[in-house]
C-alpha positions in Angstrom: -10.3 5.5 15.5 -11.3 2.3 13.4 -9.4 1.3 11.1 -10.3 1.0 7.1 -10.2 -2.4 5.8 -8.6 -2.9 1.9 -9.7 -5.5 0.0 -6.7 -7.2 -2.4 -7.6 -5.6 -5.3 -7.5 -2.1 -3.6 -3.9 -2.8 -2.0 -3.0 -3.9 -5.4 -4.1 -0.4 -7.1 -2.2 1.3 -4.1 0.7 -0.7 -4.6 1.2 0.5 -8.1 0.0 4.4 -7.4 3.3 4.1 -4.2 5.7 2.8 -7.1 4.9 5.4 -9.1 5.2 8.2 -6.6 8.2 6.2 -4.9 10.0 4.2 -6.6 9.1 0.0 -7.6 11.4 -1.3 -5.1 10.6 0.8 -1.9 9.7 -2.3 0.5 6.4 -0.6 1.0 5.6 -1.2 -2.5 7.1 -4.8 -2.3 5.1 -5.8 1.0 1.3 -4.1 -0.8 2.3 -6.7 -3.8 2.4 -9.1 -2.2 -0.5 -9.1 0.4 -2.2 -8.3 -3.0 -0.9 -11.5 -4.3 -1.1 -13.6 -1.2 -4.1 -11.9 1.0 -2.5 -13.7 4.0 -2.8 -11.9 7.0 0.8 -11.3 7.9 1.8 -10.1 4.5 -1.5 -7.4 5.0 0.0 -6.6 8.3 3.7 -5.9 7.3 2.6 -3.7 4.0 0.3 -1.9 6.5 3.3 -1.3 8.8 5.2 -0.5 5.8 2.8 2.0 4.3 2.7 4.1 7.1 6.5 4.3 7.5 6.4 6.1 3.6 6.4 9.7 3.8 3.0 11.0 4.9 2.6 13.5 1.6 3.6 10.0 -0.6 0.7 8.4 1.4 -1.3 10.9 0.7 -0.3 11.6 -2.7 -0.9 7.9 -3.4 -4.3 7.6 -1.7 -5.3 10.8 -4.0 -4.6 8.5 -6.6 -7.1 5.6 -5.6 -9.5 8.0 -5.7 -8.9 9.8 -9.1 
């Protein structure tokens, strides 16, 4: 399965549909800020790790919201 690549601004957008769904300080939230912020390929790779711990109907949920 290949993985889908988000650009900044996406993970930014995704960031702020989690904290609403969430809550602002979940550390998946957090980490997606900041690779937003930073683009830096560690900080991508922790919010991804991050983002896939969250609760797969918030993923979901949040995801649905990208594409609203």
């Amino acid at each position: 399965m290949e993985e889908t690549k988000i650009d900044r601004e996406t993970m930014g957008r995704l960031a702020k549909a989690l904290a609403f769904i969430c809550k602002p300080d979940d550390p998946a939230v957090i980490a997606l800020k900041l690779a937003a912020e930073s683009g830096a390929e560690r900080d991508i790779k922790q919010a991804r790790t991050l983002f896939l711990r969250v609760k797969s109907g918030d993923r979901r949920a949040a995801l649905a919201m990208l594409s609203d």
